[in-house]
N, C-alpha and C positions, 0 to 999 in steps of 0.2 A: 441814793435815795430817790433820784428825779425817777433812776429804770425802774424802781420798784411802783413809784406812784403811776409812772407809765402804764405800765404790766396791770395793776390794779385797776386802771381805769378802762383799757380792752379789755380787760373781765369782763367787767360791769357793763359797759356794752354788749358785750357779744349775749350774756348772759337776758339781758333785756329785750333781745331781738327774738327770745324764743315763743314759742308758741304761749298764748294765755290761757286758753280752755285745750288742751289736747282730745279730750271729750268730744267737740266739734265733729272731730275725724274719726268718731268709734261707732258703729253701728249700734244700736240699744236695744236689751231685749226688755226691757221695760217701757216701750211705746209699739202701739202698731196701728197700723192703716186698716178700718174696718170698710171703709170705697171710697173710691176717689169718683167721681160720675159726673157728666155732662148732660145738659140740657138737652141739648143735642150734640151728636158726633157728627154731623153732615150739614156746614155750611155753606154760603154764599160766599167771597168775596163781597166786604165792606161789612157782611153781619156779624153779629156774636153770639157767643153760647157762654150760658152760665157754667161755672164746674163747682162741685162743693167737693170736699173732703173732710170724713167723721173718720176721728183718729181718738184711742182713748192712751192716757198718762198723764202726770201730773205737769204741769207750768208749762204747757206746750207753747211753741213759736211756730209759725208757718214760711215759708221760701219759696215762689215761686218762682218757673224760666219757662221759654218758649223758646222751640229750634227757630220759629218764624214767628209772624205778627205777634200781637202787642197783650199784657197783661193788665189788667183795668181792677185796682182795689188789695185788698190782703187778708190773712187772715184766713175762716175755714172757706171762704167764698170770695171766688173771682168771677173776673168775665174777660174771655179770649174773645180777640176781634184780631182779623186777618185783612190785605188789601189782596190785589191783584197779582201782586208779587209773591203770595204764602200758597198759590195755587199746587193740591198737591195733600200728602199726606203730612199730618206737623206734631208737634213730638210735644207736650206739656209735661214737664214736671213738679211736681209739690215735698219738698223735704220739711219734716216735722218735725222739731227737735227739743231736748230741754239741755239741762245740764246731764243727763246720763248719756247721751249722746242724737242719733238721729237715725230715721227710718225716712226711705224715699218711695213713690210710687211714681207710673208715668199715666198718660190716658193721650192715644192718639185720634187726632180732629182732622177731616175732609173737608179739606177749603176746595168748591167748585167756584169755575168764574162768574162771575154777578149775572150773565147773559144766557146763561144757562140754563135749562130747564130740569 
């Protein structure tokens, strides 16, 4: 009786450890990215550029990353700010998702050094 409750209770764990929304991981052809755009693509070191992104589907959620500097806000509209260290080309990405799953786009930003002309 004890292996059997055993046995039953590594079920029930392992079975809880699986994924909740497998959806997460499905691309969706029910959402798309109509542009993802930048205030500007050609900054400073220490500036920022606004980016919006207009996505149409239903109950969306927004995600954004940055290969380098910093994302400031959420939602359809952010704002990328870079230091000295993001000098260089930088890679933003916006994933938009609901429960049918997610569509991603990227838009890449020209961090020049702040001395720069």
């Amino acid at each position: 009786m004890k292996q059997l409750l055993l046995i039953l209770f590594v079920a029930l764990i392992l079975l809880s450890c699986g994924k909740e929304d497998g959806k997460k991981d499905v691309v969706s052809d029910q959402i798309k990215i109509i542009s993802l755009d930048a205030s500007q693509r050609n900054i400073k070191a220490w500036d920022t550029t606004s980016i919006t992104v207009i996505a149409t589907g239903e109950n969306l959620s927004y995600a954004w990353e940055a290969n380098h500097g910093d994302i400031k806000g959420s939602g359809i509209h952010i704002k990328y700010a870079a230091g000295n260290c993001c000098i260089g080309m930088n890679t933003i990405t916006c994933k938009v998702f609901n429960e049918t799953g997610f569509v991603e786009d990227t838009i890449q930003i020209r961090v020049r050094h702040y001395l720069e002309d």
